[in-house]
LOBADO-708085 format. One line per 2 residues: number of its first residue (from 1); their letters; for each residue x, y, z of C-alpha. Coordinates in steps of 0.02 Angstrom, whole numbers, plus 32768, in hexadecimal, padded with zeros to 4 digits. Example, Ala and Ser with C-alpha at 12.3 -4.5 7.8 and 13.67 -1.06 7.14 Angstrom:
BEGIN
1) as) 8267/7F1F/8186; 82AC/7FCB/8165 $
***
This chain:
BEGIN
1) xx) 85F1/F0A7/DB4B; 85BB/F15A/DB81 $
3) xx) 8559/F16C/DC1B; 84B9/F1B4/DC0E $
5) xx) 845A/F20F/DC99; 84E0/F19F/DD1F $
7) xx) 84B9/F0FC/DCAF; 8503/F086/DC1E $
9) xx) 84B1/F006/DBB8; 8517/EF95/DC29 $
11) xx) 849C/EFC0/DCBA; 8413/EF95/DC7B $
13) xx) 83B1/EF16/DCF7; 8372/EE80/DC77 $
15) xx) 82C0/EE46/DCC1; 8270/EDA4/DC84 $
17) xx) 81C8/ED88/DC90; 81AD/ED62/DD41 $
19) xx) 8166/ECBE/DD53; 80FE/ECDF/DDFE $
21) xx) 809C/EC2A/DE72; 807B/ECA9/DF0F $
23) xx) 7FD9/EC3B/DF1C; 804D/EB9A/DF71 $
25) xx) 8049/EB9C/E024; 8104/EBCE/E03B $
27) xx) 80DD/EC68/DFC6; 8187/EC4A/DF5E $
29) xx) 817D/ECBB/DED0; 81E6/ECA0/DE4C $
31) xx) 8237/ED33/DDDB; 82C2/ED19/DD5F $
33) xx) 8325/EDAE/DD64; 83DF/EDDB/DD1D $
35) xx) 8424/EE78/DD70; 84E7/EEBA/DD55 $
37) xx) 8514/EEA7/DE0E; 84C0/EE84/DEA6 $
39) xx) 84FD/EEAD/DF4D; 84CE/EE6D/DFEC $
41) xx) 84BB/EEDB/E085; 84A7/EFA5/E088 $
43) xx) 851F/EFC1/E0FE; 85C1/F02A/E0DD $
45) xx) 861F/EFAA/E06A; 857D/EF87/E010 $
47) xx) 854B/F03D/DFF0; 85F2/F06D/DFC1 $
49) xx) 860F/EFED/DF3C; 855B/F01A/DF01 $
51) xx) 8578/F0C0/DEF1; 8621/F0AA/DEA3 $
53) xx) 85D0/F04C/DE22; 853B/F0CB/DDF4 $
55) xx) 85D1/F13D/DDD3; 8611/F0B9/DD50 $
57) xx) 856B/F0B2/DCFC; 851E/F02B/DD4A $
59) xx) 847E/F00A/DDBE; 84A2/EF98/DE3F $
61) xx) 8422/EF3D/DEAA; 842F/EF48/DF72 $
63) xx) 83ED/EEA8/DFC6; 83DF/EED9/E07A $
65) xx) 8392/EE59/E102; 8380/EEEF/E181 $
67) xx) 8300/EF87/E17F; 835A/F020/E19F $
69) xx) 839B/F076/E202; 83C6/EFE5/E269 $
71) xx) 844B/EFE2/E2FD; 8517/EFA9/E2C8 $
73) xx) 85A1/EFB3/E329; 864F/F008/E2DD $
75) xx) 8628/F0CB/E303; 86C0/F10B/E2F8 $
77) xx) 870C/F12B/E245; 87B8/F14B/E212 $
79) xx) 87EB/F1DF/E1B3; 880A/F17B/E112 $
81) xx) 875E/F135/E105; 871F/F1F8/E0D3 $
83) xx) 87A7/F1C5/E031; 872A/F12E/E004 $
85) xx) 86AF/F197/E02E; 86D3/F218/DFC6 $
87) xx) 8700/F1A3/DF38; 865B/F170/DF3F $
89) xx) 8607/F22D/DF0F; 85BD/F20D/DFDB $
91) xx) 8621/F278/E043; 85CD/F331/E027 $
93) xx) 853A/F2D1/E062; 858E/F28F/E10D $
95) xx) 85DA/F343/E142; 8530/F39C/E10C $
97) xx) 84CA/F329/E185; 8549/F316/E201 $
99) xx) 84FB/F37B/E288; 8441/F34C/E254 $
101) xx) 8477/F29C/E26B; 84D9/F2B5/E310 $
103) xx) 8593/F293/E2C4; 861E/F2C3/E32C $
105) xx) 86B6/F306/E2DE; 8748/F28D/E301 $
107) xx) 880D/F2C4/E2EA; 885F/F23E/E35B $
109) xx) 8864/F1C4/E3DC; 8890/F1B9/E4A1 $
111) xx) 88CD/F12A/E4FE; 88DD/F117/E5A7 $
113) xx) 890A/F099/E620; 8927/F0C9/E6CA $
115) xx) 8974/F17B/E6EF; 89BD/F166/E63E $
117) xx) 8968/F1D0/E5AC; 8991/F1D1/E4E9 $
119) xx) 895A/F235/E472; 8968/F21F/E3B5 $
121) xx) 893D/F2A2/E334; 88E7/F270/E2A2 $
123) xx) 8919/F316/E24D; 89D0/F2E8/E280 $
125) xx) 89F9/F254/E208; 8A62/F21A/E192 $
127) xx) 89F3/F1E1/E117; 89B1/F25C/E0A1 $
129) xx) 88DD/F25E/E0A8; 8859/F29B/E11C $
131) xx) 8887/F2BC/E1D2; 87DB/F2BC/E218 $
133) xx) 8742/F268/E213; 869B/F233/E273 $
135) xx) 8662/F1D9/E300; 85C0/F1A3/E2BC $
137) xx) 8513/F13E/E2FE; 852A/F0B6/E27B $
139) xx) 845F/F0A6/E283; 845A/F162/E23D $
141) xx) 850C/F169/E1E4; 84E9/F0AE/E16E $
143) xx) 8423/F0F7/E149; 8481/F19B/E110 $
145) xx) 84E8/F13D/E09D; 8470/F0CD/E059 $
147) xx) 83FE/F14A/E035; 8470/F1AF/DFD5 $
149) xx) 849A/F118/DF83; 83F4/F113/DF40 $
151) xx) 83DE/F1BB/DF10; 847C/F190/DE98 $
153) xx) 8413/F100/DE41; 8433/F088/DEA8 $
155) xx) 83AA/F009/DEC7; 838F/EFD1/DF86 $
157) xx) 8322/EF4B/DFAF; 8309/EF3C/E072 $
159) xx) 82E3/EEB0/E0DA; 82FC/EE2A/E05A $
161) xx) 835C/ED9D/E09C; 83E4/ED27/E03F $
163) xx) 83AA/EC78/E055; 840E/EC13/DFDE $
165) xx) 84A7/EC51/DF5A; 84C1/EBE9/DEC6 $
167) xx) 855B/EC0D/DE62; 8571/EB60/DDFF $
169) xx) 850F/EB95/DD5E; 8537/EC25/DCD9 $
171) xx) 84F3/ECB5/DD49; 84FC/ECA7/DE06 $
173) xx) 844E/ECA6/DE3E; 83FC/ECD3/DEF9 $
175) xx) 837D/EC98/DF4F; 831E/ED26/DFA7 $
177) xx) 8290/ED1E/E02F; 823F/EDB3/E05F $
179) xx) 821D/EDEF/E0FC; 8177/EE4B/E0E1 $
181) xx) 811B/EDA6/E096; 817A/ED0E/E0BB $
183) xx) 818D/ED04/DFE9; 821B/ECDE/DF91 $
185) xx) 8262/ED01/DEEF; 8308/ECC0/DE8F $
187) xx) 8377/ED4B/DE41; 8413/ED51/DDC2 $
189) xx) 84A2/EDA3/DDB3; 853A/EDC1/DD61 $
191) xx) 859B/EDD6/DDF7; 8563/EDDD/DEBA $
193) xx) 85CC/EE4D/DF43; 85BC/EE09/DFED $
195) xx) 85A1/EE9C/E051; 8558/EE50/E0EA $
197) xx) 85CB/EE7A/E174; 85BF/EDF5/E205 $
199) xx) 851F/EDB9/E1A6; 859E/ED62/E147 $
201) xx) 8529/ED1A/E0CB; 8594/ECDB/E04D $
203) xx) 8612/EC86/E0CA; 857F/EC25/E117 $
205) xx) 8524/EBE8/E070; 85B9/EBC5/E01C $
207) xx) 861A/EB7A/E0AC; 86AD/EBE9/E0AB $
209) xx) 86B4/EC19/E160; 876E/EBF9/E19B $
211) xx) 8790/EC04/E24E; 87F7/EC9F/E297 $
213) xx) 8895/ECA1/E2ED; 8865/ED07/E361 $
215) xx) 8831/ECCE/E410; 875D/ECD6/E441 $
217) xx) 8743/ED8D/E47F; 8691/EDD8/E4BB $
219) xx) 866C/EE86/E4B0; 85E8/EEE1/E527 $
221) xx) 85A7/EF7B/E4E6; 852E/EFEB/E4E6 $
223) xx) 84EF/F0B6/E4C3; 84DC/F138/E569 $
225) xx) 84C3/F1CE/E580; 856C/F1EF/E5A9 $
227) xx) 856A/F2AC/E613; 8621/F2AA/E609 $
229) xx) 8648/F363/E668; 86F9/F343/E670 $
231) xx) 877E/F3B2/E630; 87FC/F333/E607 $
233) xx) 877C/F2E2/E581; 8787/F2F6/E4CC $
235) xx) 86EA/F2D4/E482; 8741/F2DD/E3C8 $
237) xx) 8799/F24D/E3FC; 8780/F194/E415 $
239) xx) 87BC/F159/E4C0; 8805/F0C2/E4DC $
241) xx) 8827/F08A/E589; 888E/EFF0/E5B7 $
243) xx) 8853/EF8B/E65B; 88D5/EFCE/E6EC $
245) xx) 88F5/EF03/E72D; 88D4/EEAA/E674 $
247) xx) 8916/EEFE/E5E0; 88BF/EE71/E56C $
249) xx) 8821/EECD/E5AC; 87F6/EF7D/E565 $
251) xx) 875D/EFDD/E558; 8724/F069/E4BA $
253) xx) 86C2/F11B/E4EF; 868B/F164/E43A $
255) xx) 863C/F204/E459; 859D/F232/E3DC $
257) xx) 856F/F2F0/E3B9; 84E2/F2E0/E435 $
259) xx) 851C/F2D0/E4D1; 851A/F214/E4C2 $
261) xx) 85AC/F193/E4BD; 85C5/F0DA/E485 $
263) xx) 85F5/F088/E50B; 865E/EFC8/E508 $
265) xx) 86D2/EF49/E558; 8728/EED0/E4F0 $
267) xx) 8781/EE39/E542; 8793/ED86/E524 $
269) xx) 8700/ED25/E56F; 8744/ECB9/E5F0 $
271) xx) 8774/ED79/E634; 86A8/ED95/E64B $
273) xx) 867B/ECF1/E673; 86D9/ED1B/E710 $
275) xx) 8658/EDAC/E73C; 85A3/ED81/E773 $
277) xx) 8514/EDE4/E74D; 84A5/EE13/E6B1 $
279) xx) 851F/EE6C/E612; 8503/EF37/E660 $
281) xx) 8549/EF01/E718; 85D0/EEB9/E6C0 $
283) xx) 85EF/EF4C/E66A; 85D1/EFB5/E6F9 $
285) xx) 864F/EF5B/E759; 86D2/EF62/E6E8 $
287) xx) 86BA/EFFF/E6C2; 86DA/F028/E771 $
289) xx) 8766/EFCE/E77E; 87CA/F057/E6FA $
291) xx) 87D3/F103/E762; 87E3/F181/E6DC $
293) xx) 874C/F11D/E668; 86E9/F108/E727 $
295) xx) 86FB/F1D3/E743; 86C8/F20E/E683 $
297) xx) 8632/F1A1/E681; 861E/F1AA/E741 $
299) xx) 8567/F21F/E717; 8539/F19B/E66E $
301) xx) 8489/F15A/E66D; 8478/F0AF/E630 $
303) xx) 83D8/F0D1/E5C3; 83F9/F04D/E543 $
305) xx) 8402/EF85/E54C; 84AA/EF3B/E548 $
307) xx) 84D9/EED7/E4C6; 855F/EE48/E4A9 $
309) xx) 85DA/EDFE/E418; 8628/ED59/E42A $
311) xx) 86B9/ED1D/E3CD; 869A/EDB2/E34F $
313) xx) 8740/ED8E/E2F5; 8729/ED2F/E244 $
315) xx) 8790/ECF9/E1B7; 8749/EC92/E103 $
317) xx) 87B7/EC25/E0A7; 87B5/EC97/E003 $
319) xx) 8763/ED44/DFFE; 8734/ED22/DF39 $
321) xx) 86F6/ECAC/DEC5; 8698/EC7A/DE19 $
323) xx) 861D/ED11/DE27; 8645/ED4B/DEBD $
325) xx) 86A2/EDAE/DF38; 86B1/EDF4/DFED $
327) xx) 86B2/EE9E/E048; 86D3/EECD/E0F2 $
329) xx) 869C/EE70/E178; 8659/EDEE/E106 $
331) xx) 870B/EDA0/E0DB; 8776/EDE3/E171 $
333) xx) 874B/EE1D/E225; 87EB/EE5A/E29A $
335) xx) 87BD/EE95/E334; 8772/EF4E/E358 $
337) xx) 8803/EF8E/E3AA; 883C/EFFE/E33B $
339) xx) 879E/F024/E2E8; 87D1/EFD0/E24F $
341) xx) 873C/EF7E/E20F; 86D5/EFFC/E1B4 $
343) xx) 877B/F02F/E161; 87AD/EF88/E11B $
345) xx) 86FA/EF6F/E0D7; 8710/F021/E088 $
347) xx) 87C4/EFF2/E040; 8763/EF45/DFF4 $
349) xx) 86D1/EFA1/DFAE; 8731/F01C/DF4B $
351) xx) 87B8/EF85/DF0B; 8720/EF21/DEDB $
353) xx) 86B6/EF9D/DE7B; 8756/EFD6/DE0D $
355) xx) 8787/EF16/DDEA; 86CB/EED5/DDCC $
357) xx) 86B4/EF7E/DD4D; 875C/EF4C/DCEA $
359) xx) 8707/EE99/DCE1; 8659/EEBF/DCA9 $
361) xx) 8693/EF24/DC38; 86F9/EE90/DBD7 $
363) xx) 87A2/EE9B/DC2B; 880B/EE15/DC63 $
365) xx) 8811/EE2E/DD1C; 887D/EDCD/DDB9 $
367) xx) 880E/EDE0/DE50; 889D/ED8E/DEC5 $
369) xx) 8929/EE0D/DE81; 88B6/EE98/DE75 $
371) xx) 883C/EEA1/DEFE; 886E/EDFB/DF7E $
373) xx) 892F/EE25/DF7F; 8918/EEE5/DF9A $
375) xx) 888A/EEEC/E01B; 88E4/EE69/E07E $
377) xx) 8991/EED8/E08F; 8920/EF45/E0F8 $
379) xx) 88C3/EECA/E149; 8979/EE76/E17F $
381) xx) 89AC/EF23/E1B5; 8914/EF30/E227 $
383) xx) 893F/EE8D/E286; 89EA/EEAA/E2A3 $
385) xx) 89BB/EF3D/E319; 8916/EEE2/E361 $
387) xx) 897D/EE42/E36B; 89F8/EEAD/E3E7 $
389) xx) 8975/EF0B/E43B; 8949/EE80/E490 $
391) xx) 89EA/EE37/E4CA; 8A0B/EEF5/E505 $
393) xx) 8A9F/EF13/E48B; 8A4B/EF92/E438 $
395) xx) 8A01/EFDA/E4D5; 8AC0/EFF7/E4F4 $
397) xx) 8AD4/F06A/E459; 8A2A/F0B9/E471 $
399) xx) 8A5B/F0EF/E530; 8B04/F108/E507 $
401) xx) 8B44/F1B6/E56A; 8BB7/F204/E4F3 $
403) xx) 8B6B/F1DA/E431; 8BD9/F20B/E39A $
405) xx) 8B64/F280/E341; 8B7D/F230/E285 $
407) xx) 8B60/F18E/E2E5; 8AD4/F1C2/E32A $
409) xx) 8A7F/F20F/E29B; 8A99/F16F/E239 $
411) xx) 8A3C/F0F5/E2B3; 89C8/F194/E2BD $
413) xx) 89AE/F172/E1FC; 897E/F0B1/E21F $
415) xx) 88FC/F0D5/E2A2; 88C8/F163/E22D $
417) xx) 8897/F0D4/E1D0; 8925/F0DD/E136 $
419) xx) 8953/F038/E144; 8982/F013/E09B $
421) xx) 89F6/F096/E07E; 8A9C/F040/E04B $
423) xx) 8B01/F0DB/E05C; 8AEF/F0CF/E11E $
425) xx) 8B74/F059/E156; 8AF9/F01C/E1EB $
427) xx) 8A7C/EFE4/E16B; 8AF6/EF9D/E0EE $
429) xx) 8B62/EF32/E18B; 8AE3/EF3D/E1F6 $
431) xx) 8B21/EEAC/E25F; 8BC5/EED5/E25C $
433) xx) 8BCE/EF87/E269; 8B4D/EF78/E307 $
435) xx) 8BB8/EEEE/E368; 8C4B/EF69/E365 $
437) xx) 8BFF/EFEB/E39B; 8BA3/EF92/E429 $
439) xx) 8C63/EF65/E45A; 8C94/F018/E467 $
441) xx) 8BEA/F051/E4C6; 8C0D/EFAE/E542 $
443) xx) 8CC2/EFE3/E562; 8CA5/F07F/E566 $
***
C-alpha cells in the first residue's frame, strides 16, 4: 500500500449511516461507526501513538474526556522522551515553541539532603541519546502535542467521555457521552489504545485494576512564583531535596522558563496526617523544615491552590487484551521520584503503534513478547531505584562523596531516562549490580 498525501486505504474511517433518537429524554444518539484505531486520552502517550500512526498511513481518532489545555502533573521530562518525540515527526515543533510556551531547558538533576549536594549531568551518560530536555507546564506542553498531532491528520475529539467498553463481539465497541449535550453515541473499532493516564478507563470498565505494592503515599503540590535569587540554584535542573529528619519524605522544585516553579512534597500519608492545617500550611511547614529548599523559596508567593494525590501508585492485572492495550499511566504508575512517568508512557506509545501497524496490516503479531515483555524491562528498571530510594539505599549512592565517573555516568543514563538499555550493566542487573554498590558506598 503506498501512502498518499500521509494516508492508505487502510485509514480510511468506515461510517454507517448514523442511526440518530436525540428526541429521548437522555439524548443517547446512536452512530455506528468502524474506525482503524481509537485512542483514549490526548495526553503524551495518546498523541504520540496517534501521531506515530498518521506516519504509517493511518488516521487515528483521539477520544479525550478533558478540554484542553487542562492542568497534569509530571513536568519534568527526561532526555529520552525528545527520542519518542522525535520518532513521532513532533519534536521541531517542541524546541520551536519552547520559549513561547515557557519551557525550561533541562540537562540534569540536583539532590540534596542536608549540607549534602549531588549533581548529575544529563550530558554525562553512558547511554547514547539526547542529554537534555524540558521542564515543561504539562497544561501548555500536552496542548502543544496534541495539536500537532492534529495538524498530522490526526482526529481529536475533546471532552467526550468513555462510559462503557465492550470488547466481547467482532469489533470492540465504546460507549461515548459527551460533555457538551449529555448525548451519547456507540463507536467501533478495530483496535482501542488506552491512553488515559490515571483516568484509567479501561482498568475500571473492564475490571483490571490490580493493587500496587507500593505503600499509600500523598503528594502536595502546587505552582509559585518561585523568585529564587540564589546563586547556588540551577534552574536547568530539577531539584530534589530529601527531608533532613525523614529520608522517606522528599520534596521536587521544577523550575519553568518564567520565573515560576512546581512546587511538591511526596510522603506516605500517615506522615501528613500527623500535620494539622489545610494542604498549603502543610506544605509550608515542611517546606520549612528543609533549610536549603526553606532559603531558595524563602521569597515564593503561593498564588496557586494546592492540590493533593493519594495512593497515586497503580498496577492492572494485564496491560493487553482481545482489542486492546495499555499505555503509560493507564497500565502502570511507579512513583514520581524519578520523573519516570511521562517516559514509560512514551516508551509504550511508540512499542504499541509499531506492533498494532504490523497487525493491521495482516501480520501475525505477540503483544506479550513484543510490547508487554519489553516495556516492562524498563518499567522493572525504574522500581529497582524508586524501590531503594525509599529505604535510603539509593540515597547512599546518590550522596556518595567520592563517585567513580563510569559509575556515575551510567546511573546518570537511568535517571536520563534510558532505562531499557541492556548494554548498561545497572539496567540489565539492576538489583544486583545496585546492592553491591550500595555495600561499597555504606563501607566506604
Amino acid at each position: 500500500m503506498s501512502p498518499v498525501d500521509g494516508e492508505s486505504d487502510v485509514a480510511q474511517t468506515i461510517e454507517q449511516p448514523a442511526t440518530a433518537v436525540s428526541a429521548l429524554p437522555n439524548r443517547i444518539i446512536l452512530m455506528n461507526q468502524l474506525h482503524d484505531v481509537i485512542i483514549i486520552g490526548a495526553g503524551p502517550s495518546g498523541s504520540i501513538a496517534a501521531a506515530n500512526l498518521v506516519k504509517r498511513g493511518y488516521k487515528p481518532l483521539i477520544l479525550e474526556r478533558a478540554l484542553f489545555p487542562r492542568f497534569s502533573i509530571g513536568e519534568s521530562l527526561l532526555p529520552h522522551c525528545m527520542e519518542f518525540i522525535e520518532e513521532a515527526g513532533l519534536v521541531e515543533a517542541v524546541h520551536a515553541q519552547a520559549d513561547e510556551k515557557g519551557f525550561q531547558f533541562k540537562n540534569g538533576a540536583v539532590f540534596n539532603y542536608g549540607e549534602q549536594h549531588s549533581t548529575f549531568d544529563f550530558t554525562d551518560k553512558f547511554s547514547p541519546g539526547p542529554g537534555t530536555t524540558y521542564q515543561v507546564r504539562r497544561a501548555n506542553f500536552d496542548k502543544l502535542l496534541a495539536d500537532e498531532a492534529e495538524k498530522a491528520g490526526v482526529e481529536i475529539r475533546y471532552q467526550q467521555e468513555i462510559v462503557n467498553a465492550d470488547f466481547a463481539g467482532a469489533q470492540p465497541e465504546l460507549t461515548v457521552r459527551e460533555h457538551a449535550n449529555g448525548g451519547e453515541y456507540t463507536i467501533r473499532a478495530r483496535f482501542v489504545l488506552d491512553a488515559s493516564g490515571f483516568g484509567r478507563v479501561l482498568p475500571r470498565l473492564l475490571d483490571l485494576e490490580a493493587p500496587s505494592n507500593f505503600p499509600v503515599r500523598q503528594a502536595i503540590f502546587t505552582h509559585v512564583e518561585d523568585r529564587i535569587r540564589s546563586e547556588d540554584f540551577d534552574r536547568n535542573k530539577i531539584l530534589v531535596t530529601v527531608h533532613p529528619s525523614n529520608r522517606s519524605v522528599w520534596y521536587w522544585t521544577i523550575p519553568f522558563g518564567d520565573g515560576r516553579a512546581s512546587l511538591g512534597v511526596v510522603a506516605e500519608q500517615a506522615y501528613f496526617d500527623t500535620i494539622p492545617g489545610s494542604p498549603e500550611e502543610k506544605l509550608r511547614q515542611i517546606v520549612g523544615e528543609a533549610p536549603s529548599l526553606a532559603r531558595h523559596l524563602r521569597d515564593a508567593v503561593y498564588d496557586t491552590p494546592c492540590q493533593v494525590i493519594t495512593g497515586y501508585s497503580a498496577n492492572v492485572k494485564s496491560l493487553i487484551g482481545p482489542g486492546y492495550a495499555l499505555l503509560g499511566n493507564a497500565g502502570e504508575f511507579l512513583d514520581p521520584v524519578f520523573s519516570s512517568g511521562v517516559t514509560v508512557a512514551m516508551k509504550s506509545a511508540s512499542l504499541a503503534a509499531a506492533v498494532l501497524d504490523r497487525q493491521l496490516r495482516g501480520e501475525t503479531v505477540d503483544w506479550e513478547q513484543e510490547f508487554c515483555i519489553p516495556l516492562k524491562q524498563g518499567v522493572s528498571t525504574f522500581r529497582t531505584y524508586v524501590e531503594t530510594w525509599y529505604d535510603a539505599s539509593f540515597q547512599d549512592v546518590i550522596f556518595h562523596e567520592n563517585k567513580t565517573p563510569e559509575i556515575k555516568r551510567m546511573i546518570s543514563s537511568i535517571l536520563a531516562g534510558y532505562a531499557w538499555d541492556q548494554n548498561n550493566p545497572y539496567v540489565a542487573h539492576s538489583r544486583r549490580r545496585l546492592e553491591a554498590l550500595v555495600s561499597v558506598c555504606r563501607a566506604a
